[in-house]
DSSP file (Angstrom, degrees, kcal/mol; ACC not computed):
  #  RESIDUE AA STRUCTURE BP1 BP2  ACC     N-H-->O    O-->H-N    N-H-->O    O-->H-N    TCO  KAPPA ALPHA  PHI   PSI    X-CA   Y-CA   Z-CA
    1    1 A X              0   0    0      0, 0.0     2,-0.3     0, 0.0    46,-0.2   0.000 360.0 360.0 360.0 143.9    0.0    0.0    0.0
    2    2 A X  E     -a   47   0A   0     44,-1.2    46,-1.3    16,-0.0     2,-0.4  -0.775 360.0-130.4 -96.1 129.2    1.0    3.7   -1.0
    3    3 A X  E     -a   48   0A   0     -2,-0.3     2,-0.3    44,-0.2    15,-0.3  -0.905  13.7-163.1 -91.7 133.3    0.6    6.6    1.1
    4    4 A X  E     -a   49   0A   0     44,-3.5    46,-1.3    -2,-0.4     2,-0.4  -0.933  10.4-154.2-126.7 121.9   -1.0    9.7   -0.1
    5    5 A X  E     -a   50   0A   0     11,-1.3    11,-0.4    -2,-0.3    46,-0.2  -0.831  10.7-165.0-104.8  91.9   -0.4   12.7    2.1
    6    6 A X  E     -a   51   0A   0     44,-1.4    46,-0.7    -2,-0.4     2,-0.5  -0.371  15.0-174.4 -69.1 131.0   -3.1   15.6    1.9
    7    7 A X  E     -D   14   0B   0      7,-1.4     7,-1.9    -2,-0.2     2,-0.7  -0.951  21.5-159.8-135.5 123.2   -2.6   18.9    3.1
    8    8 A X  E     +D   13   0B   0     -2,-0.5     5,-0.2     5,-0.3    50,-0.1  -0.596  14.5 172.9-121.1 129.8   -6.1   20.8    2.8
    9    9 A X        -     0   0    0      3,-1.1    45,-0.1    -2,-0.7     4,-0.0  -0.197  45.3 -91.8 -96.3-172.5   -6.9   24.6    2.7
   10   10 A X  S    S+     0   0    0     -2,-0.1    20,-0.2    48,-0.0    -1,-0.1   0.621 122.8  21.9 -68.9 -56.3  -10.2   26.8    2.1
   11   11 A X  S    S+     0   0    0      1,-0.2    19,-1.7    18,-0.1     2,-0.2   0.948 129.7   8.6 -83.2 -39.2   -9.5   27.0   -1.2
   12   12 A X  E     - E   0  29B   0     17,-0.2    -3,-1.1     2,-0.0     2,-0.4  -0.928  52.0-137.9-139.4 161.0   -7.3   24.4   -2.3
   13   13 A X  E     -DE   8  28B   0     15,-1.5    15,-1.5    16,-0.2     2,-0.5  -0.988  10.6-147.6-131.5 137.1   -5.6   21.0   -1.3
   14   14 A X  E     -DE   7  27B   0     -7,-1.9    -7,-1.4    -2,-0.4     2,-0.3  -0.887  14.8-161.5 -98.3 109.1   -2.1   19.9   -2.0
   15   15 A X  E     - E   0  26B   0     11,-1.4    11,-5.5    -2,-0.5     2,-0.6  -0.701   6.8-149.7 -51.1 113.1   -1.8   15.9   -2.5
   16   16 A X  E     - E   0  25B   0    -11,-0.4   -11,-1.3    -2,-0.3     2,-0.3  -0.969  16.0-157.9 -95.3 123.3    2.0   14.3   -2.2
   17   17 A X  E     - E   0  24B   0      7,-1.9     7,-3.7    -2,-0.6     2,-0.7  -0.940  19.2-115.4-127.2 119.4    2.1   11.4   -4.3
   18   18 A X        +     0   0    0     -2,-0.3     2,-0.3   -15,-0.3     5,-0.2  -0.021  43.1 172.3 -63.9  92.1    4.6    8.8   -3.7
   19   19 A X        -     0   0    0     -2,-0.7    -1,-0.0     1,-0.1     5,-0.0  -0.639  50.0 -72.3-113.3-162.3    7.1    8.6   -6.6
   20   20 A X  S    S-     0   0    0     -2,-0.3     3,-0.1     1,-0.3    -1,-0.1   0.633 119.7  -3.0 -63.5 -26.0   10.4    6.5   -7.1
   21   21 A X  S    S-     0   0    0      1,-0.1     2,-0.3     2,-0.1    -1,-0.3   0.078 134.3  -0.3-144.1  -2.3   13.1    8.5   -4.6
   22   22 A X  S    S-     0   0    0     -4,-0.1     2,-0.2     2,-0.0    -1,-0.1  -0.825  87.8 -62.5-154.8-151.5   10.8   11.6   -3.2
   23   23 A X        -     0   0    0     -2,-0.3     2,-0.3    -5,-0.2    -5,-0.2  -0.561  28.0-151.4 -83.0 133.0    7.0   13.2   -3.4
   24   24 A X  E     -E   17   0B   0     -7,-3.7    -7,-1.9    -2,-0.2     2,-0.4  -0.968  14.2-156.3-117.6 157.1    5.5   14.5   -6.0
   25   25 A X  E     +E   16   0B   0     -2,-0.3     2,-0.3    -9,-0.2    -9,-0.2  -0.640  18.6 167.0-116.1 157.1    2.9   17.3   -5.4
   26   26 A X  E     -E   15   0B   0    -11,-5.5   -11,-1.4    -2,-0.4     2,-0.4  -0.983  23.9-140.4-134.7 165.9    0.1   18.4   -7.4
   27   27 A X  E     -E   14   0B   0     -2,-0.3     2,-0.2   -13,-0.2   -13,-0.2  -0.989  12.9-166.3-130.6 140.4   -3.0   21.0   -6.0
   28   28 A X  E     -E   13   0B   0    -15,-1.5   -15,-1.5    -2,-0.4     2,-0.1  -0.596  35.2 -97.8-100.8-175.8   -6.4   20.9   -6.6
   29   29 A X  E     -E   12   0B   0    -17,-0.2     2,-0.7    -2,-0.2   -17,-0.2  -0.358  37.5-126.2 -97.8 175.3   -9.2   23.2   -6.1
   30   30 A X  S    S+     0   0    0    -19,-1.7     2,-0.5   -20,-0.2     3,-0.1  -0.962  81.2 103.8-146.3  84.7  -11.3   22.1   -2.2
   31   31 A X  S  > S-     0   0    0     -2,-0.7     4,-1.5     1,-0.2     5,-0.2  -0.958  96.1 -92.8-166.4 153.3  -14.6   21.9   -4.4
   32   32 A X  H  > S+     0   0    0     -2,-0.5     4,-1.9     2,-0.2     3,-0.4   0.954 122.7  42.1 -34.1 -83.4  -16.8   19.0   -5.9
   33   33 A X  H >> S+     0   0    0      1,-0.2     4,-4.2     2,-0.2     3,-2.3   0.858 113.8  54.8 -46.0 -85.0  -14.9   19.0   -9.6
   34   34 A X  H 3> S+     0   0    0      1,-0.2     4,-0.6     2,-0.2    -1,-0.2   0.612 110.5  42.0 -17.4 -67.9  -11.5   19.3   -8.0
   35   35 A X  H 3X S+     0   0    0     -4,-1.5     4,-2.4    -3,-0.4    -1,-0.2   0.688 114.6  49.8 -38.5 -40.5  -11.9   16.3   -5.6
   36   36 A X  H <X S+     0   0    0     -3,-2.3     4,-1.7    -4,-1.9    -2,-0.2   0.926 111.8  50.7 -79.3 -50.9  -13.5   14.0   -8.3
   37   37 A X  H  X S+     0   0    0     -4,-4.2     4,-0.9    -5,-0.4    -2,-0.2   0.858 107.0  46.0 -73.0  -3.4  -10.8   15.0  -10.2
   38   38 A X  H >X S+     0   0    0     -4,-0.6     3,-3.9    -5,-0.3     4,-0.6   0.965 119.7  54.9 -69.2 -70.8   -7.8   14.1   -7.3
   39   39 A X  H >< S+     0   0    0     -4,-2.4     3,-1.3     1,-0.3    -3,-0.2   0.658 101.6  53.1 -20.0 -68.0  -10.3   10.6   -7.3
   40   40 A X  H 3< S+     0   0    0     -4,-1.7    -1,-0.3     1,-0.3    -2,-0.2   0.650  99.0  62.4 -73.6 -39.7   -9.9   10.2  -10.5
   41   41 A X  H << S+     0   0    0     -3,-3.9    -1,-0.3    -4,-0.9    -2,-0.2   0.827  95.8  76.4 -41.2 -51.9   -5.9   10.3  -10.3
   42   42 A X  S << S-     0   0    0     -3,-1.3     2,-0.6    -4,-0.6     5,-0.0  -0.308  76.6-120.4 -99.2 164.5   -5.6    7.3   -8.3
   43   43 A X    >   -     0   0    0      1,-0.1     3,-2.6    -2,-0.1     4,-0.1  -0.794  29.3-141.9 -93.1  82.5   -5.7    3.5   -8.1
   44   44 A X  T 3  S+     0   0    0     -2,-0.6    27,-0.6     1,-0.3     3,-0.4   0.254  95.6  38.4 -36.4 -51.0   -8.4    2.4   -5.6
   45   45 A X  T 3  S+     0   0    0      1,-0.2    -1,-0.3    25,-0.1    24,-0.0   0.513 111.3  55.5 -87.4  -2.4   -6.8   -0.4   -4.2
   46   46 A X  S <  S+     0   0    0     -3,-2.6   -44,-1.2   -45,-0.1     2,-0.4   0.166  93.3  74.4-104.7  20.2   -3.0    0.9   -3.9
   47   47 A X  E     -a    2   0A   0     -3,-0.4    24,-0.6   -46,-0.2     2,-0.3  -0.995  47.8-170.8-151.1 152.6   -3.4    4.1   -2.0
   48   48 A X  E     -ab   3  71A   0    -46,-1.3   -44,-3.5    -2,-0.4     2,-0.4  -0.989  28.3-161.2-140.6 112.5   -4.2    4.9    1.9
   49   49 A X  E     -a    4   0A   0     22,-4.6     2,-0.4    -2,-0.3    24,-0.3  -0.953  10.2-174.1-116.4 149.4   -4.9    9.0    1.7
   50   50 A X  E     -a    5   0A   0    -46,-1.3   -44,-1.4    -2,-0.4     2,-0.3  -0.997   6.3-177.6-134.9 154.2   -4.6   10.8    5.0
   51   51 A X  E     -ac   6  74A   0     22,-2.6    24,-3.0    -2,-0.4     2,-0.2  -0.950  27.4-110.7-131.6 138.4   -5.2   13.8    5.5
   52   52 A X  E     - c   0  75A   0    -46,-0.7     2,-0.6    -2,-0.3    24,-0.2  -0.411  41.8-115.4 -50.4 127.0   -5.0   16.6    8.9
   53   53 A X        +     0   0    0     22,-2.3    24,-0.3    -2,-0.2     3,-0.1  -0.671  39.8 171.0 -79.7 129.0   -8.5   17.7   10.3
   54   54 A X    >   -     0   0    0     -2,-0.6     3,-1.7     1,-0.3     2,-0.4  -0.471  47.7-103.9-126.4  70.3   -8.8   21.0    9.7
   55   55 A X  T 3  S-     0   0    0      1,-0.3    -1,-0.3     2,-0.2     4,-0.3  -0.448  88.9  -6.6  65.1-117.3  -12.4   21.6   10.7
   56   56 A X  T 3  S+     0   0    0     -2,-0.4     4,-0.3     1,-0.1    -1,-0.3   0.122 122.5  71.6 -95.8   8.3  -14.9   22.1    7.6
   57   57 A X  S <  S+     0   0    0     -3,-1.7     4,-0.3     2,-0.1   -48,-0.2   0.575  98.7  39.1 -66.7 -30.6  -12.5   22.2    5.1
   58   58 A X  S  > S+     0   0    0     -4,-0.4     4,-1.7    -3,-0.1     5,-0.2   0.798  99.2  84.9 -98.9 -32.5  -11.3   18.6    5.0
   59   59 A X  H >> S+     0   0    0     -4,-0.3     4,-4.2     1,-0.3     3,-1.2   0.823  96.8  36.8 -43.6 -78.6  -15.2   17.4    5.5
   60   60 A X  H 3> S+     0   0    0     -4,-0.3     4,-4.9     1,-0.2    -1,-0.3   0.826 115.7  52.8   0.0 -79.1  -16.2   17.6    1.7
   61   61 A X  H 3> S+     0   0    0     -4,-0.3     4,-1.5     1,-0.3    -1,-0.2   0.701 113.2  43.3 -66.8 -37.7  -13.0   16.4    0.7
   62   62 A X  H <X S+     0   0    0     -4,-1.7     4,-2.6    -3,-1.2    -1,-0.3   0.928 111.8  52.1 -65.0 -42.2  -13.3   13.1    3.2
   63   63 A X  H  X S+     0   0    0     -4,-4.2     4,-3.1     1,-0.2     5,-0.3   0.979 111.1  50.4 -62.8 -49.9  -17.1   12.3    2.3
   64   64 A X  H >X S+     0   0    0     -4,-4.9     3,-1.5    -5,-0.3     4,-0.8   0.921 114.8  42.9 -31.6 -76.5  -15.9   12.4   -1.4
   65   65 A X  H 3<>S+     0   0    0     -4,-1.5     5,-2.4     1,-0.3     3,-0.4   0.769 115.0  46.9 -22.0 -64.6  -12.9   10.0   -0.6
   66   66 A X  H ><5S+     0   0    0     -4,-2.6     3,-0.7     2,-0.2    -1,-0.3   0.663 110.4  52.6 -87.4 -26.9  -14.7    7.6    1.4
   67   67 A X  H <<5S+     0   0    0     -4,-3.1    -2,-0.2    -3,-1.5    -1,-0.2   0.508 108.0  62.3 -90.5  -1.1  -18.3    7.3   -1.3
   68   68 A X  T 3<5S-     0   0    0     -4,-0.8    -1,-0.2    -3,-0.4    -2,-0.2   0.395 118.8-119.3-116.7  29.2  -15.7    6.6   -3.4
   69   69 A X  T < 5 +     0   0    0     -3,-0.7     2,-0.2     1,-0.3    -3,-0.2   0.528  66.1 130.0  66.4  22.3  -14.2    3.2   -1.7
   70   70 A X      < -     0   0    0     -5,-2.4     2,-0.8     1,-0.1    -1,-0.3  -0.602  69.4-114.1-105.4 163.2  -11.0    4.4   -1.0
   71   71 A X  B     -b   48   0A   0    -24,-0.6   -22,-4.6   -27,-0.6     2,-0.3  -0.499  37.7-174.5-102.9 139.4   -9.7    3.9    2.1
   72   72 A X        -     0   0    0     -2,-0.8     2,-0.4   -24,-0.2   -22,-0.2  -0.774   9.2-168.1-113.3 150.6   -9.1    7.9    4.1
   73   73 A X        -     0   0    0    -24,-0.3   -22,-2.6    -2,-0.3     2,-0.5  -0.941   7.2-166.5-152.1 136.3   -7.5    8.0    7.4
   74   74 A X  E     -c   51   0A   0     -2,-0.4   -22,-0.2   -24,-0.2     2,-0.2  -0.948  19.8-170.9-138.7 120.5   -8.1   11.9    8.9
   75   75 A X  E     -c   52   0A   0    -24,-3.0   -22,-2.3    -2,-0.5     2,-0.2  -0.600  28.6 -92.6-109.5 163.5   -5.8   12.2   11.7
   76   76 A X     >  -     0   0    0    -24,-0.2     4,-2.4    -2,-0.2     5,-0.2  -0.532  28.8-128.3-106.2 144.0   -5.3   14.7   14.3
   77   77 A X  H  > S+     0   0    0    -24,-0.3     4,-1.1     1,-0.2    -1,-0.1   0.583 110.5  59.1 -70.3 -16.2   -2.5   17.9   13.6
   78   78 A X  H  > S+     0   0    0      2,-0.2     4,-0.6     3,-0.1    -1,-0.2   0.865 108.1  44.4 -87.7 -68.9   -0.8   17.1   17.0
   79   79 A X  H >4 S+     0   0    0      1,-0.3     3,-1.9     2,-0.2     4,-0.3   0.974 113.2  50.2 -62.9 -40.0    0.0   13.4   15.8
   80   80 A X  H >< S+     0   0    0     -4,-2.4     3,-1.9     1,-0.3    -1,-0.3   0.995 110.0  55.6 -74.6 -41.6    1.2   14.5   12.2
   81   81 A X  H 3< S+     0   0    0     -4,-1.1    -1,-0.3     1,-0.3    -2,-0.2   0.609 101.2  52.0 -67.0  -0.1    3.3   16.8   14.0
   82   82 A X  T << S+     0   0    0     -3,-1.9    -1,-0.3    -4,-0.6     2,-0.2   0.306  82.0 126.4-121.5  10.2    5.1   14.4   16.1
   83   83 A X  S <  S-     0   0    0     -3,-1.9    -3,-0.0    -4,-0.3    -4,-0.0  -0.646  71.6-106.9 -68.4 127.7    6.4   11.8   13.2
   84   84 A X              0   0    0      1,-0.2    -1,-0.2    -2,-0.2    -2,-0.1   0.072 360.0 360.0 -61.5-170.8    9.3   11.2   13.2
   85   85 A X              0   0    0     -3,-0.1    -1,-0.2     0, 0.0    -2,-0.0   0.478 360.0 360.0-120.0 360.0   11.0   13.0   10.1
């Protein structure tokens, strides 16, 4: 399994996508069309996306994720901040 690290805004959210020696990031727009299109990017069964809760920003952006049978982990900002690096 791949991990997909989401980092989520008001407007937009940035997705790190595991390539061959680093990240790579792309952003979409934190809207319906945006999201379907992030969905659209990935391979249902090879990716584990988590994302920070950031209140009613991320909401959208989970429900999406989750109707669409991929498996979403939303973690608390305190825990991502205390991995190691």
């Amino acid at each position: 399994m791949k991990w997909i690290g989401i980092d989520v805004s008001k407007i937009s959210f940035t997705v790190a996508y595991p390539a061959e020696n680093a990240y790579r990031l792309e952003t979409f727009k934190n809207d319906c069309k945006g999201i379907k299109q992030f969905i659209t990017t990935l391979q249902k069964d090879n990716y584990q996306c988590v994302l920070e809760a950031t209140g009613t920003y991320s909401t959208l952006l989970l429900y999406l994720i989750h109707e669409a049978h991929m498996a979403v982990s939303m973690v608390n900002p305190k825990q991502i901040n205390h991995l190691p690096r």
